[in-house]
C-alpha positions, -999 to 999 in steps of 0.1 A, spaced: -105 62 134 -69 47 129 -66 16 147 -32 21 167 -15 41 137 6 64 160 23 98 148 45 101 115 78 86 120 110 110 120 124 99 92 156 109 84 173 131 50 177 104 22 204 118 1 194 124 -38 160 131 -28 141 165 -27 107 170 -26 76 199 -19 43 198 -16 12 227 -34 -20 234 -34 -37 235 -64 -73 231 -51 -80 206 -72 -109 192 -53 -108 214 -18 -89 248 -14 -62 251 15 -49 218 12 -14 201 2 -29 186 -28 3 181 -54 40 168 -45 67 170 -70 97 147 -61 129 156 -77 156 128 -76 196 122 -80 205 118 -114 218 81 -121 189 67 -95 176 37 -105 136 34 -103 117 2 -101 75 4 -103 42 -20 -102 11 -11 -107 -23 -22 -107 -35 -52 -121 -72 -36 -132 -73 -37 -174 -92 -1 -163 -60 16 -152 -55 52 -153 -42 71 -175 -7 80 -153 -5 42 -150 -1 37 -187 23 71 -189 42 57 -157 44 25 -173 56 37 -212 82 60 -191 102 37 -173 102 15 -201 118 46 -220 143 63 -199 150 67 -162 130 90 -143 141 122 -127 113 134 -115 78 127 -97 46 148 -96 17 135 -77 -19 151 -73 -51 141 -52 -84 147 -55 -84 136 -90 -79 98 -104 -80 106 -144 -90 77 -149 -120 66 -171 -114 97 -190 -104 83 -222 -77 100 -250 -77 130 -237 -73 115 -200 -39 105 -214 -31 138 -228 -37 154 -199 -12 129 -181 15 136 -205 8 173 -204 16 170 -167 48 157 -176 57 186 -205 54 210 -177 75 196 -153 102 192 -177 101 222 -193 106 236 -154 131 214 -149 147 209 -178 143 172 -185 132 152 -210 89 146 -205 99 108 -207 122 113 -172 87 127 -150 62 98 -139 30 110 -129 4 97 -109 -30 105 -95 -56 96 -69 -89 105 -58 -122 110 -78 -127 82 -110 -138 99 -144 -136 136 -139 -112 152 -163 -76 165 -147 -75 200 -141 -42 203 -156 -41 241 -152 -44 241 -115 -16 216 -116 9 232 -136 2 264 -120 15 257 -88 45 236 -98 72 271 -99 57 274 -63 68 234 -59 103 239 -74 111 270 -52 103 246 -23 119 217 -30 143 205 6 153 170 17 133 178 51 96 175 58 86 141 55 54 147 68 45 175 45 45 150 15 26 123 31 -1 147 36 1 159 2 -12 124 -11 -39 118 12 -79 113 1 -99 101 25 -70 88 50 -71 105 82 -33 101 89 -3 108 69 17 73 72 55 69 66 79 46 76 117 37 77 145 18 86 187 23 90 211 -3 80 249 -1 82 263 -16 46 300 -11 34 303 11 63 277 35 55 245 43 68 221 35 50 186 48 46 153 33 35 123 55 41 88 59 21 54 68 23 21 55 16 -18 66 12 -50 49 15 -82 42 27 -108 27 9 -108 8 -24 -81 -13 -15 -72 -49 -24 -43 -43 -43 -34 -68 -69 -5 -50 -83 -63 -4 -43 -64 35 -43 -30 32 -30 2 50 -34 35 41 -24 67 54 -30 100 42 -9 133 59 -14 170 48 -2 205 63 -6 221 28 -13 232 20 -53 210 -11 -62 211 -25 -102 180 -13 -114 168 -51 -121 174 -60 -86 154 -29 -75 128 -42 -95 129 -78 -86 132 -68 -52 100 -43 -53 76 -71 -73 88 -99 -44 84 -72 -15 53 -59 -31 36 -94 -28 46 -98 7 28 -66 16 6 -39 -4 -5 -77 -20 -14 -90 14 -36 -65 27 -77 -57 20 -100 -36 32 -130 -38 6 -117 -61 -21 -119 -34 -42 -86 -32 -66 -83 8 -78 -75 20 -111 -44 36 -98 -24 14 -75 10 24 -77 41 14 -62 78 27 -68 114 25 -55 138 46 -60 179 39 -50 195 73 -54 234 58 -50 240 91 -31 260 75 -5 283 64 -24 282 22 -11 286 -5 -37 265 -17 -55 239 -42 -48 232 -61 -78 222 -96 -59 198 -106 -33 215 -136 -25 247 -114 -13 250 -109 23 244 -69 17 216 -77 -6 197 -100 20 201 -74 50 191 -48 26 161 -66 12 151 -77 50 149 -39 61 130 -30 25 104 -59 34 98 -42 70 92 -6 56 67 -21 29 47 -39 53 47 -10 80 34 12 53 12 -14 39 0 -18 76 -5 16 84 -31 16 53 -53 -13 66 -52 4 106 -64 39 90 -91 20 67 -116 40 60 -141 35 91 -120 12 108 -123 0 145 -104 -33 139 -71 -40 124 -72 -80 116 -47 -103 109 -61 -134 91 -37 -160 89 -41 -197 75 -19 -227 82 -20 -263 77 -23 -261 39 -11 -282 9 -4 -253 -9 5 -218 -8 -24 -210 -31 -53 -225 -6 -40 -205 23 -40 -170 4 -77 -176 -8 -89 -191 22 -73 -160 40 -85 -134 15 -120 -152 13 -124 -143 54 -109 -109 48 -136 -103 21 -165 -120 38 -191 -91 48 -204 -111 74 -172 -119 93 -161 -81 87 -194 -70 102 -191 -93 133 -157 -82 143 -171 -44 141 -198 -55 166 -169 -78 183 -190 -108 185 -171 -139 187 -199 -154 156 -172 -178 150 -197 -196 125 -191 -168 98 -157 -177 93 -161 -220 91 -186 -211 64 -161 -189 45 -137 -215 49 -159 -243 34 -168 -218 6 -134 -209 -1 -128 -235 -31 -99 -257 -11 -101 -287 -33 -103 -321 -10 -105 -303 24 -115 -324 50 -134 -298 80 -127 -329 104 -91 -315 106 -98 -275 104 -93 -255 139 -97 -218 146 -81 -191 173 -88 -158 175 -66 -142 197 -48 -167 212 -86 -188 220 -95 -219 208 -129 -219 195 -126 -249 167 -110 -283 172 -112 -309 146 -139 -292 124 -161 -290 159 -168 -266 183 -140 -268 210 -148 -285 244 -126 -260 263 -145 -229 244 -167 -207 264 -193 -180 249 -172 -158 273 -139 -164 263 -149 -156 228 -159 -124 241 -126 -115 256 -108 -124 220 -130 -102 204 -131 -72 220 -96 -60 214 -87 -36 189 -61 -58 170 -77 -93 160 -55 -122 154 -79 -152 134 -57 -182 130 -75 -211 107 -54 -246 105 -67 -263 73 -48 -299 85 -35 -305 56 -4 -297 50 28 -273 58 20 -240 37 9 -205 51 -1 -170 43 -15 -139 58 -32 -112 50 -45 -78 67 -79 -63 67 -102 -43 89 -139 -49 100 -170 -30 83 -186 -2 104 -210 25 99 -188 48 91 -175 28 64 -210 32 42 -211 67 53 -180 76 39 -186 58 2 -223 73 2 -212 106 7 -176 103 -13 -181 127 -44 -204 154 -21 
C-alpha cells in the first residue's frame, strides 16, 4: 500500500530527451520490462552509484563509460539485477551496450546500462536486444508514465516528479523518475533514478550538484537498511533550450536551479520510502540538538533501522521506550539522556531524559495513529540536525521477501 503517493505527475516534454519502453519478458510476459532513453548530443551526464564493493556488473560498465566518453544513450531492464554473476555478468552488460549502438549508431562507450530485480541470475541478453528495434521505432518525448513503469519491481506505483524554473528567460524543465521498494538504504538500495533538464550545466557542476543533492535525499531515506548492488543515480542537462550555461552553484541561476533539483530528488526519493514495500507508515525521523552532524545522522538512521521501533509504528503504539533505547545505543559519544526529549507528531512524550509530566497514554495514541509519523529526538547538546525517511515493518513486508524469487 503506498502511503499518500498520489497519481504520476504530468510532467512536461524535456527537450533532448526521447525515450520508449518494451517487453522483453524477462522475468513476467506482458509487462514494460526495458526502457531505452535516447539523449541530445552535447548533454552532459553526471552519475553515483552504490557504495556495496558487490556492485553489479552495469555499475562497473556505467562507471568505466562515463569516465570514457559522454553518454548518448540509456537502456534499462527489470526483472534481472546481473549482479553476482561474475566475468561473463560483465560481458553480458557490455553486450547490451554493442547492441544499442550498433542500432544507433554510437560508439558502445556512449550507452550506460543498468539493471534491477533478481541478484545472480545471468542476463538474458537475447530477450533484451530483441526488443530494442521495437524500442527505437517508439522513441517520443511524451509518456512519462510509460517509463516509470517500465523500471518498476516490486513497487506498486510508477513515481515521477518535476519542477519549472524561469532562467535567462526560459523555461526551464527539471523532471525524473525513480523506482523502489525494498532493499533500500542507499549509500551511494534497489533503486533507480534518473532526472533529466533542458538547461546547459558544466558537466562538473552537474556532478557536484548530483553527489550534494544525492546526500540530501536517496542518502537520507531507509526502508530495510539494506544497500543493493545496483543503486544508481544519473542527471542528465540536455542544453536544448538554449539558456547559458550554468557552470557555478554559487551564481544566482545556479542556486535557484540547484533549489528546484533538490525538491525533485527528494520527491522522488520520498515517493520510494511512501510505496515501501508493505508500507502503512511513511516516517520522518528527525534529530536536533547535536554537537555534530555526524551524531544526528546515526542517531536518526539507528531509529529508522531499529526493528522494534519499525514494528511499533506498524501496530501504531506509542511504545515510546523503543526509540530512548535506540538512542542510548546509538554510539553518541558523551550524551548526557538528562537533556534528550522526544515528539512524535507534534506530542511531547520525553522531557529531560524522563517521561513527560504533560504526556498521556492517550495522547500517544492520537500521534500514532496517523499515516505520516513525525519523531522529533533533541539530543541537548548542541546546534546540528539531520533527517531521514523510512517506513514501519508490516506483514506484508516478510511476505513479500519470502515469496520474492516465486
Amino acid at each position: 500500500m503506498a502511503v499518500g503517493l498520489g497519481a504520476f505527475p504530468n510532467i512536461p516534454v524535456i527537450e533532448g530527451v526521447r525515450f520508449a519502453t518494451a517487453e522483453a519478458g524477462i522475468k513476467k510476459p506482458n509487462r514494460k520490462d526495458v526502457v531505452l532513453f535516447e539523449l541530445a548530443e552535447g548533454a552532459t551526464v553526471a552519475g553515483v552509484f552504490t557504495q556495496n564493493a558487490f556492485c553489479a556488473a552495469p555499475v562497473r560498465v556505467c562507471r568505466e563509460h562515463l569516465t570514457d566518453s559522454t553518454p548518448r544513450y540509456l537502456v534499462i531492464n527489470t526483472g534481472n539485477a546481473n549482479a553476482g554473476t561474475g566475468k561473463r555478468g560483465l560481458e553480458d552488460a557490455k553486450a547490451t551496450c554493442v547492441a544499442v549502438a550498433e542500432l544507433m549508431g554510437c560508439e558502445p562507450s556512449q550507452v550506460l546500462p543498468f539493471s534491477t530485480g533478481v541478484i545472480g541470475e545471468h542476463l538474458p541478453v537475447q530477450k533484451i536486444t530483441t526488443v530494442l528495434p521495437a524500442a527505437k521505432a517508439a522513441l517520443s518525448a511524451e509518456g512519462w508514465e510509460n517509463v516509470g513503469r517500465g523500471i518498476m519491481t516490486t513497487d506498486t506505483l510508477p513515481k515521477g516528479a518535476y519542477r519549472q524554473l524561469e532562467l535567462d528567460g526560459k523555461t526551464i524543465t527539471i523532471g525524473g523518475i525513480s523506482k523502489g521498494a525494498g532493499m533500500i538504504r542507499p549509500n551511494m538500495a534497489t533503486m533507480l533514478g534518473f532526472i533529466f533538464t533542458d538547461a546547459t550545466v558544466e558537466q562538473s557542476v552537474l556532478q557536484a550538484l548530483l553527489s550534494q543533492t544525492v546526500n540530501q535525499s536517496f542518502n537520507r531515506i531507509t526502508i530495510d537498511s539494506d544497500t543493493s548492488t545496483n543503486d544508481s543515480c544519473v542527471a542528465v542537462a540536455t542544453a536544448a533550450k538554449g539558456a547559458s550555461t550554468i557552470n557555478s552553484l554559487e551564481s544566482d541561476d545556479g542556486k535557484l536551479f540547484a533549489a528546484a533539483f533538490l525538491e525533485v530528488m527528494q520527491e522522488l526519493a520520498h515517493a520510494i520510502v511512501r510505496d515501501g514495500e508493505g508500507a502503512t507508515k511513511f516516517v520522518t525521523v528527525e534529530v536536533t540538538g547535536a554537537a555534530q552532524q555526524s551524531d544526528a545522522t546515526k542517531t536518526a538512521f539507528e531509529i529508522a533501522h531499529s526493528p522494534l521501533v519499525k514494528t511499533a509504528l506498524f501496530a501504531s503504539d506509542p511504545n515510546w521506550g523503543r526509540i530512548l533505547a535506540v538512542v542510548g545505543r546509538a554510539g553518541v559519544e558523551g550524551l548526557d539522556v538528562d537533556n534528550v526529549s522526544l515528539h512524535i507528531n507534534g506530542c511531547q512524550i520525553v522531557e529531560n531524559g524522563g517521561r513527560s509530566p504533560s504526556y498521556t497514554e492517550e495522547a500517544g495514541q492520537e500521534a500514532m495513529n496517523p499515516q505520516e509519523i513525525h519523531i522529533k529526538v533533541d539530543l541537548g547538546a548542541g546546534q546540528e540536525s539531520d533527517t531521514v525517511w523510512t517506513t514501519d515493518f508490516s506483514h506484508e513486508y516478510v511476505t513479500i521477501n519470502a515469496e520474492y524469487r516465486t
